[in-house]
N, C-alpha and C positions, 0 to 999 in steps of 0.2 A: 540846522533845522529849517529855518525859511528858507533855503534853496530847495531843499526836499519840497516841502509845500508850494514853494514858486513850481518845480519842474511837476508836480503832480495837478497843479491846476493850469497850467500849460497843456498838456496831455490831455486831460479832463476836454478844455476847450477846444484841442483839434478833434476828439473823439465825436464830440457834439456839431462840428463841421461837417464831418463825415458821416452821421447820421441823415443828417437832413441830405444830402445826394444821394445813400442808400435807398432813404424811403422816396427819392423822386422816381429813381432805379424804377424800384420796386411798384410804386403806379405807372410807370410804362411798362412794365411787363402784363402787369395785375389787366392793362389797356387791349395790350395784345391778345391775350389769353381771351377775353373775355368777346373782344373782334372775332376773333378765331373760331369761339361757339353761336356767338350770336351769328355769324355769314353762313352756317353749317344748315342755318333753321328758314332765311332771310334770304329771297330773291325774287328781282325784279330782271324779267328778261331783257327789256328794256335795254336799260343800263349797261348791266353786267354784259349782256351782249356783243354790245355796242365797240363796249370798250377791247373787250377779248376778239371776236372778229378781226377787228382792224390790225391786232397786233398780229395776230394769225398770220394773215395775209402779210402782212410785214415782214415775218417772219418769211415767209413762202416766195417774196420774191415780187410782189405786186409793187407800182409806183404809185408814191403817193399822189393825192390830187389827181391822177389821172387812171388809174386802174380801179382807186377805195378810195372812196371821201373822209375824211379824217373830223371829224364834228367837235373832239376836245384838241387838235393839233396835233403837231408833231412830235412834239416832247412829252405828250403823253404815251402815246403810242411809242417811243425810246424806250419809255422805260419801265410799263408793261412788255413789251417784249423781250425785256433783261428778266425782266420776274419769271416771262412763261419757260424763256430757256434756261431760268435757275431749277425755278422748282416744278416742272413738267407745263403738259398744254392742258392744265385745267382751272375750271374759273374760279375757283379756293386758292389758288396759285395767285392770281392780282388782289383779291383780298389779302390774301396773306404777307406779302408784298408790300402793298398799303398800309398794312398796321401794324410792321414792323417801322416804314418811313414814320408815322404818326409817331409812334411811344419814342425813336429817336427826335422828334422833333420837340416833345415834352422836353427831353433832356436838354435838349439846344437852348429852348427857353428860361431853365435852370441855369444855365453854365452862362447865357447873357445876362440876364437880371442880377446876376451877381455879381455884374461889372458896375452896378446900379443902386444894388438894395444888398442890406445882409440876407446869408444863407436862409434863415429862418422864414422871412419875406419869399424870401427865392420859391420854398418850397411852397410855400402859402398860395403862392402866383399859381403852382402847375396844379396844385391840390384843386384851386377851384377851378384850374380850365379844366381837368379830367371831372369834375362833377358837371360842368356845364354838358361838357362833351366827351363821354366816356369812350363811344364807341362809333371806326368808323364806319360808315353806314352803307358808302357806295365806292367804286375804286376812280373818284373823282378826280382829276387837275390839281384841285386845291388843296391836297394833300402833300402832293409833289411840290408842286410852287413852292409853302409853308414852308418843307423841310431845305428846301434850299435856297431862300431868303433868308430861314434861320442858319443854315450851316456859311453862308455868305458874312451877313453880320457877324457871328463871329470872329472868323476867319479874318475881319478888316479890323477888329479889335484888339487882335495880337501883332498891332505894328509892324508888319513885316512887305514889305515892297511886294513882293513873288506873289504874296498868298492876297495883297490890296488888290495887284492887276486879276488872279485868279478868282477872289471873290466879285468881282467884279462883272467877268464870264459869269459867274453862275447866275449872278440879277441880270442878266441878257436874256440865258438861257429861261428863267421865269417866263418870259414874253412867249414861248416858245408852243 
């Protein structure tokens, strides 16, 4: 009988693990979605221009620094132009992009704090960056930066030689 009740609070407690990553899931998606309507309503030509032009041309064949001036850099421009050749040449395409990176970056911050803090905390941490910041606003740098600072730290937390030298590239790549 107490093994039944050991393996049934066992269970119990992984189940309760796995909630709280579900619901972090689930405010990155809730993030996305919500990025995804609000960009549909929300534009500054500015910006959004800005950013899409340059990758255009990128795309097209122009040298950097010398054909397009690059204003947020080169590794912006990387990778908005991964976005525009994923999902077409339009400027819901680097939003979209963008707050896929962001609601992955939620989770990255889940999955370190947890090397840190229990689950429970874990969750608490993303709950209040998503109320802080629910939604991204512009398809900024620091969004890309974020997610691959966070996918770096990680990556140097799982001990592993390959993936230390690799994450390591990606904090270069930040500079970028």
């Amino acid at each position: 009988m107490e093994t039944d009740i050991w393996t049934i609070r066992k269970r119990n407690q992984q189940l309760i693990k796995e909630k709280y990553f579900l619901l972090t899931t689930l405010i990155a998606i809730i993030s996305a979605l919500i990025t995804h309507y609000y960009s549909q309503f929300h534009y500054d030509g500015h910006h959004y221009s800005l950013v899409f032009d340059n990758s255009l041309d990128f795309i097209n064949g122009k040298k950097p620094f010398k054909e397009i001036f690059l204003l947020y850099g080169i590794g912006t421009v990387l990778f908005h132009s991964l976005a525009i050749i994923i999902f077409g040449e339009y400027l819901q395409s680097l939003m979209l992009f963008t707050s896929i990176i962001y609601s992955l970056s939620l989770i990255f911050i889940f999955f370190l704090s947890n090397k840190f803090i229990n689950k429970n905390y874990s969750f608490y941490l993303v709950l209040i960056i998503f109320l802080i910041h629910p939604v991204v606003e512009y398809p900024w740098a620091n969004y890309l930066v974020f997610f691959l600072f966070l996918l770096a730290l990680n990556l140097i937390f799982l001990s592993n030689k390959t993936l230390f030298t690799f994450s390591c590239l990606l904090i270069g790549f930040c500079s970028l």
